[in-house]
Each structure stands twice: as structure tokens, then as C-alpha cells.
C-alpha positions in Angstrom: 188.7 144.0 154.9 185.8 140.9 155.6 186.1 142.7 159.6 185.2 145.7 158.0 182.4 144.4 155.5 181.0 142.1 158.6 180.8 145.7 160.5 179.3 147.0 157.3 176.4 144.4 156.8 176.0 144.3 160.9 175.0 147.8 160.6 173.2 147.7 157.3 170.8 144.6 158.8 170.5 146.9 162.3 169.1 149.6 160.3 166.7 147.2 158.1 165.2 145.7 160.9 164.9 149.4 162.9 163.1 150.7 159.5 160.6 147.4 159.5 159.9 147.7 163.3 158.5 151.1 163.1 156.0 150.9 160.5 155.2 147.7 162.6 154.8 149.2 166.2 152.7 152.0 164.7 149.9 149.7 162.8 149.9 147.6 166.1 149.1 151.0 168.0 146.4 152.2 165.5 144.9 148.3 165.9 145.3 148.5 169.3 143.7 152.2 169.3 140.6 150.6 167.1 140.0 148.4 169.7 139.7 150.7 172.7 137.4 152.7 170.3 134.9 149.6 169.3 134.5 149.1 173.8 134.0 152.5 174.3 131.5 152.9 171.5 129.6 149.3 172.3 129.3 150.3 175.8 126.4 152.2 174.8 125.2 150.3 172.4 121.3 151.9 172.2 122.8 155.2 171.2 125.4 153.2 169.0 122.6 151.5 166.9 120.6 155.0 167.0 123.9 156.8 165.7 124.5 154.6 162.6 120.9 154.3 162.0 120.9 157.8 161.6 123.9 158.1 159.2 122.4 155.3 157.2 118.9 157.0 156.9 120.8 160.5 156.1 122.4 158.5 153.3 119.7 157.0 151.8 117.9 160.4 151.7 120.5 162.0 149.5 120.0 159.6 147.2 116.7 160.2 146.6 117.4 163.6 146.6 119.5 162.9 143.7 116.9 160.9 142.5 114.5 163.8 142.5 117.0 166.0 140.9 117.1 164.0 137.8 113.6 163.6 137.1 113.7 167.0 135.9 116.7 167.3 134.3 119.0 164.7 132.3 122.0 166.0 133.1 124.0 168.3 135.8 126.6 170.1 133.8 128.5 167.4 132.1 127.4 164.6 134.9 124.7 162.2 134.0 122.7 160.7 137.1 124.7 157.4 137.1 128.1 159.6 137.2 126.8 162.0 140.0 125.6 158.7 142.0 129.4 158.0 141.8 130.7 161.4 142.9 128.0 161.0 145.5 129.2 157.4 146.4 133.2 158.6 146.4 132.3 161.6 148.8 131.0 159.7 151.3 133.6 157.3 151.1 136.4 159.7 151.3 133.9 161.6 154.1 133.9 158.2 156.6 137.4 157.4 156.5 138.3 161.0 157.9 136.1 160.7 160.2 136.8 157.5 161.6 140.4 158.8 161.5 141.9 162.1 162.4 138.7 164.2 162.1 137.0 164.0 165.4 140.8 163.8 167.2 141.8 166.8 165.6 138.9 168.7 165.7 137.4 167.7 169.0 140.2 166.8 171.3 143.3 168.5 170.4 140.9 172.2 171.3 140.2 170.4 174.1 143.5 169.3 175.3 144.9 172.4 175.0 142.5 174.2 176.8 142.7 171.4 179.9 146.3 170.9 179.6 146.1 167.4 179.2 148.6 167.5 176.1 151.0 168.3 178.6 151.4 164.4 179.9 150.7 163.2 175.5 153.5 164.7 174.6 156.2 162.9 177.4 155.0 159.4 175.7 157.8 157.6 173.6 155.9 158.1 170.6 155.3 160.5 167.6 153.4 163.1 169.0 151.7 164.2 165.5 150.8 160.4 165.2 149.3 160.1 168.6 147.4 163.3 168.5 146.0 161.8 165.2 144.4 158.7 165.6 144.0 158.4 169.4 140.3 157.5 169.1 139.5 155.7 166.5 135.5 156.2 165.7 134.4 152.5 165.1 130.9 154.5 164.8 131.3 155.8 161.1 133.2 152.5 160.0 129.4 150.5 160.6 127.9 153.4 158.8 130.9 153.2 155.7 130.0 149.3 154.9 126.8 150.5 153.3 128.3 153.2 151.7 131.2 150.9 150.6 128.7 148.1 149.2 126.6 151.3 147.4 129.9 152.6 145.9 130.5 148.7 144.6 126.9 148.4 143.5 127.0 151.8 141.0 130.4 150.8 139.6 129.0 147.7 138.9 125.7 148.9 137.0 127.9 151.5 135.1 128.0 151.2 131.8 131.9 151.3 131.4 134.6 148.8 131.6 137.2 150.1 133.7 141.2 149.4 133.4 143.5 148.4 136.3 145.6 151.5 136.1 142.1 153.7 136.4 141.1 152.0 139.6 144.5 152.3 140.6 144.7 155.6 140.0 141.4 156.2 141.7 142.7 154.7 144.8 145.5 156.6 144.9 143.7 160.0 144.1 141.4 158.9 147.2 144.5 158.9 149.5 145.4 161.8 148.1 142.1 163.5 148.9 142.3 161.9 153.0 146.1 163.6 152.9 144.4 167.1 151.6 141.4 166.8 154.0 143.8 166.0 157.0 146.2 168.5 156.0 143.5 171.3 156.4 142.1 169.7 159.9 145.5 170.0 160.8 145.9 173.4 160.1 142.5 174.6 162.2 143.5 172.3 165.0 146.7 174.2 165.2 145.1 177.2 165.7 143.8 176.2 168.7 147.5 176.7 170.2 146.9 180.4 170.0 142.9 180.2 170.7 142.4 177.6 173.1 139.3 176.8 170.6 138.9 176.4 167.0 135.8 174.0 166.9 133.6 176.8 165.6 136.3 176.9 162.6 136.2 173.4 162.4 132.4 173.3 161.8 132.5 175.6 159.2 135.0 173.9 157.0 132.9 170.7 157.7 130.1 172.2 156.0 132.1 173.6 153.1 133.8 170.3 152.5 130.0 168.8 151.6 130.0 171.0 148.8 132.0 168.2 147.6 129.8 165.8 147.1 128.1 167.6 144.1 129.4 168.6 140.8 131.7 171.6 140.6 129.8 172.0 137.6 126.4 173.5 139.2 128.8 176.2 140.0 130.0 179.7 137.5 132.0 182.5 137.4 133.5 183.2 141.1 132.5 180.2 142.9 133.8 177.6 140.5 137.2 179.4 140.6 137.1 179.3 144.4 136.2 175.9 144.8 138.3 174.8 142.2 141.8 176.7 142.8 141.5 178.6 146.5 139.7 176.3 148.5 139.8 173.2 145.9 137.0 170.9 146.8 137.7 169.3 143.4 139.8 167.3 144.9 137.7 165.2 147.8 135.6 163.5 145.2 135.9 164.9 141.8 139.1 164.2 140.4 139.0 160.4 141.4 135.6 159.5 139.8 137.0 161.2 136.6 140.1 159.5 137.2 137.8 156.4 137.4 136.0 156.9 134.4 138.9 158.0 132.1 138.2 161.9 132.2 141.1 163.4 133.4 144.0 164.6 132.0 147.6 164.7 133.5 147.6 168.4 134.4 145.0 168.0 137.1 146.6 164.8 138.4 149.6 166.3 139.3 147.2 169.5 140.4 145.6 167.4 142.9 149.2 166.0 144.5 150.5 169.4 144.6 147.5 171.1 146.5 147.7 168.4 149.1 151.5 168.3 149.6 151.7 172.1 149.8 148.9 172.1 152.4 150.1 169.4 154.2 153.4 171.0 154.0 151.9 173.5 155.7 149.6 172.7 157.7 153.1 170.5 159.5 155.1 174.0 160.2 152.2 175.5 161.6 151.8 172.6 163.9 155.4 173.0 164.8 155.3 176.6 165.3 151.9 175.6 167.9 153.9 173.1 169.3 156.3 175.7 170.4 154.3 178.5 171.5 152.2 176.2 173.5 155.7 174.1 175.1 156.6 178.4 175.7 153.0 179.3 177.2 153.2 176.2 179.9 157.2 176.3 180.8 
């Protein structure tokens, strides 16, 4: 019997250490993948400076867009200009973490690899080919351009007139990851296509402008285009439901709204890459 529990906890410690060493190779990869991204960015580092320049500049002139907005009016539905600062501030957030991320590798590349065959040798490499095709690059050029955001985003909480509870900033943070898993799930999903099209950047373009419909209040919208953007294609959930999350306007309905429109897409968007996966593995055999 203490051979057998020896055997037992042998096994039991095999499979701890197995289930810590993954997580663990796989941050060292993304680390290691940041790294080759800041070289290959700072090797040009003219257009580098130019590039995040220009996302600073674009930045600062939405904000005086919003500025402008609310000179003539005091409100934008139910959103007051220190509120929609906050949406604003959230979007952009949310915006540069994709696209230091998955965006540019799914959108960009994947097309590309597909078209080139150059998947072919990605997917004999020892490691999760959903992962690798994911975060490959790693676009060190948008995280220079998210500290500003990130210190504007700190600055308007700060001058807010609201206290704000640990379990509303928690839950903020977590409805942000939720809306990265929702926004990945639907690059995912055009990517994909690309198995079947050799091309789906047009695609991807087009959702990239739809998503910046985000970054204002749903509220500007009526009728048809609120329901769209709300239940069909539900931008609510880049920006909107964590800054009322934030600020203690939410109920639990849309919570658990915004979890289940991200896990069913990224439910989804994960067979169709499978399906891809296997008519392209078909196509080159």
C-alpha cells in the first residue's frame, strides 16, 4: 500500500511540475518573441520615432475632437464629457494591446503565409501552432504609443469625480480581457478565411474600421444601428461595458452578456480555424 501511494504521489508531482512548465516555456517564448520584435523595430529607428509620433499626434487629435464636441452639447446620450474621455481612454487601451498582440500576426501574416506556403515549415515546430501563429511578432511599435495612452487613461480616472471600489476596477480589468478574447476571437475568424481565399486582408480592414465605432457611445446611435452594434456585431463590448463596469453602471445581465458573446465567438472562431487547418494540410499533401 505505501509502494502504491509512493507510485501515486510520483505521478501526481510528474504531472504538477508538467502543468507549471508549460505556462512557463510559453511566457518565456512570448518574452523571447518581444525581444526579436523591439531589434527589428529599432533597427529603423527614424521611421520608429516617425510611427509613434504619429499614433501619439492621432491621439491627441481625438481628444480635441472630443473637446469640440462638448462645447456644444453637455451631454452625448447619457455620457458626460469626463465619461466619454474614459470610453475614449478604454478604447484605445483595449485597441493597443491587440495590436501589439495577435492583430497584425493574424491579419497580416497568416494571409500571407498561406499564400507563400511558409506555414508549411510553422506548423512542424514542437509548439502550439494556434499560439505560434498568434504572437509571432510582437509589435513593440504600439506598446511606445500605449504608455501615453496608459498615463491618459490614469490621469481621467484620477480627475473623475467618483470613488471607485476594488471589485469595480477588478471587474473592469477583467471585462477588458474579455473584450482582447472577443476582438481576437473575430481576427481569428477572418484570418481563417484566408485558408479558403489565400487573402482576407481586405476583410480585415474593414472590421478594423468598424471596431473604432467603439470608441464612441453606443448611445449616438437609434433604431437599427444600435441593435446591430449592440447584439449582431456587439461593439458594446471593446470599451463600453468596462467603463460602466468601472463606474458602477452595469447590471449583471450584461456582464454575463459580454462573457457569452466572446466565448461563443471564440468558440467559434477555434473550429473554423480547425476546419482551415485541415483544408489547407488537404490542399498541400
Amino acid at each position: 500500500m505505501d509502494m502504491f501511494r509512493l507510485k501515486a504521489y510520483g505521478r501526481f508531482k510528474k504531472g504538477t511540475s508538467e502543468t507549471l512548465r508549460l505556462p512557463i516555456r510559453y511566457l518565456k517564448l512570448l518574452l523571447l518573441f518581444t525581444k526579436i520584435g523591439l531589434m527589428r523595430q529599432m533597427a529603423y529607428r527614424p521611421h520608429f520615432i516617425l510611427m509613434v509620433g504619429g499614433k501619439i499626434i492621432r491621439i491627441i487629435l481625438l481628444f480635441f475632437f472630443f473637446q469640440a464636441v462638448f462645447l456644444k452639447v453637455d451631454r452625448l446620450g447619457e455620457w458626460g464629457f469626463e465619461q466619454v474621455l474614459l470610453l475614449f481612454a478604454t478604447f484605445h487601451l483595449v485597441d493597443f494591446l491587440m495590436s501589439i498582440t495577435f492583430q497584425r500576426n493574424l491579419i497580416g501574416s497568416l494571409p500571407r503565409w498561406v499564400q507563400t506556403g511558409e506555414l508549411d515549415s510553422r506548423l512542424l515546430l514542437p509548439i502550439n501552432q494556434l499560439f505560434l501563429i498568434s504572437f509571432e511578432t510582437i509589435d513593440l511599435m504600439d506598446l511606445f504609443s500605449f504608455i501615453p495612452s496608459l498615463i491618459f487613461l490614469g490621469y481621467i480616472i484620477l480627475n473623475l469625480n467618483f470613488s471607485f471600489s476594488g471589485f469595480q476596477i477588478f471587474l473592469y480589468i477583467l471585462l477588458i480581457f474579455n473584450a482582447l478574447v472577443f476582438l481576437y476571437a473575430i481576427h481569428l475568424m477572418i484570418a481563417s478565411i484566408s485558408f479558403w481565399t489565400t487573402q482576407s486582408y481586405g476583410i480585415g480592414r474593414i472590421m478594423d474600421n468598424l471596431f473604432k465605432i467603439g470608441r464612441y457611445p453606443l448611445d449616438i446611435f437609434e433604431g437599427f444601428w444600435k441593435v446591430c452594434f449592440i447584439y449582431f456585431v456587439p461593439l458594446i463590448v471593446i470599451a463600453q461595458l468596462p467603463v460602466q463596469a468601472l463606474l458602477d453602471l452595469i447590471s449583471w445581465k450584461w456582464i454575463i452578456f459580454g462573457f457569452s458573446m466572446s466565448g461563443s465567438f471564440l468558440l467559434f472562431s477555434i473550429s473554423l480555424w480547425k476546419k482551415g487547418l485541415k483544408n489547407y494540410l488537404s490542399a498541400s499533401s
